[in-house]
Each structure stands twice: as C-alpha cells, then as structure tokens.
C-alpha positions as CSV (number, residue, x, y, z in Angstrom):
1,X,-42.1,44.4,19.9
2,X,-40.5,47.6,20.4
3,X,-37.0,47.6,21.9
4,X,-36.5,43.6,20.9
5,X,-33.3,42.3,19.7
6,X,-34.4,41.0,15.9
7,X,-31.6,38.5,15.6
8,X,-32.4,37.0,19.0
9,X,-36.4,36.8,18.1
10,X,-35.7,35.6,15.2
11,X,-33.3,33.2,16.9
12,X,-35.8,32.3,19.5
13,X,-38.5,31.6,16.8
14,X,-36.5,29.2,14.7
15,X,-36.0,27.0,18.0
16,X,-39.5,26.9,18.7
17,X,-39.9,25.9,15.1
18,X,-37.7,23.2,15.4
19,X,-39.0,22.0,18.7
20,X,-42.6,22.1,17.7
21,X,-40.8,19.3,14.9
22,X,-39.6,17.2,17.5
23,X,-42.6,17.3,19.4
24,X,-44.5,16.1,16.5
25,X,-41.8,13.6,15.6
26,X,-42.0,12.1,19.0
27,X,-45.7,12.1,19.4
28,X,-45.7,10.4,15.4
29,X,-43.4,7.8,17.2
30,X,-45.4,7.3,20.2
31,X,-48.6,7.0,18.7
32,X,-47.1,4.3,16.1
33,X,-45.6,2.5,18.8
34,X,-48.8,2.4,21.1
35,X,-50.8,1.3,17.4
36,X,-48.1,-1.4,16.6
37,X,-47.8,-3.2,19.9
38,X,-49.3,-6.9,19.4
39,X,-48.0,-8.1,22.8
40,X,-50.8,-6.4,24.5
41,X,-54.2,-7.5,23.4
42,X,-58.4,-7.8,25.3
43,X,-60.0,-4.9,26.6
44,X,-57.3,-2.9,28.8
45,X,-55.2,-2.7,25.5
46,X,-57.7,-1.2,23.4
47,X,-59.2,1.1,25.6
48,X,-55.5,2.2,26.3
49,X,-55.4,2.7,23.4
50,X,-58.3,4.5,22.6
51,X,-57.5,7.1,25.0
52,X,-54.1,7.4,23.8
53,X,-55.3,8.2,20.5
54,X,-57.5,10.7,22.4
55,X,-55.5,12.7,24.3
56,X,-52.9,13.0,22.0
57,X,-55.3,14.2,19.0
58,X,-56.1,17.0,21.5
59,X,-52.9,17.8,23.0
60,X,-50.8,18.6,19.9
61,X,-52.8,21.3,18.3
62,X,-52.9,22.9,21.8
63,X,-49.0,22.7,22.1
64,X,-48.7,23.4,18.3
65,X,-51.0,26.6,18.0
66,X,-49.7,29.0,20.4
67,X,-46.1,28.1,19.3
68,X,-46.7,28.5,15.9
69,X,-48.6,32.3,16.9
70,X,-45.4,33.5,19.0
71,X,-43.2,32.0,15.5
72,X,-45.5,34.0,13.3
73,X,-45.3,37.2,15.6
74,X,-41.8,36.9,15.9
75,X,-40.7,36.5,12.3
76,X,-43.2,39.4,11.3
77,X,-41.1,42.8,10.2
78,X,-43.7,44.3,10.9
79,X,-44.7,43.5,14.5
80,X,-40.7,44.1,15.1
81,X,-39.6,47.6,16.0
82,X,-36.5,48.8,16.3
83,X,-36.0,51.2,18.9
C-alpha cells in the first residue's frame, strides 16, 4: 500500500477489529434471544426460527471474512510501503 499512512491503517484496522466484535456480540445476542423466546410457540415460531438460524449462520462469515482479509492486509509490514 504504497504511499499509506501506517498509523492511520493500522488505526483503521483495529476499528474494524473491534466492530467485527460487536457484530458478533450482537448477532450472539440476537440469536440467544430468538432461541430463548417461549412466548411464541406452533409452527410460525419455529420456522422463524429456523430461518433465523439460517441466515445468520451464512451472513456472519460473509461480513467476517472480508473484514478480517482488509485487517490482515493492513497490519502486514510487509504489504505497507512507505513512500
């Protein structure tokens, strides 16, 4: 990344770190939420259910992934050049 501020990469790569937390935090609270709810019982609760558990299986690794590629990239001293 030739002509990159270091400090500011590195910056930038330690808040996607710690969003890519909160987004799991979140999702970890979401999904115990959705499990825990007894209020809400037949077939329209389960198979809400079973889609939640679907979709967010799938869309965490597809948020996580890339973040964590641009975090790796960034925090590389060797990908960073200093002009």
């Amino acid at each position: 990344m030739e002509g990159a501020d270091v400090v500011q990469l590195r910056t930038l790569a330690g808040q996607l770190a710690r969003s890519a937390d909160q987004l799991d935090t979140v999702m970890k609270s979401l999904h115990s939420l959705v499990n825990s709810t007894t209020q809400w019982r037949g077939a329209d609760a389960q198979r809400f259910r079973s889609q939640w558990i679907s979709v967010s299986a799938r869309m965490l690794p597809q948020i996580s992934a890339p973040a964590e590629e641009i975090m790796k990239s960034f925090e590389s001293p060797a990908r960073i050049v200093v002009a």
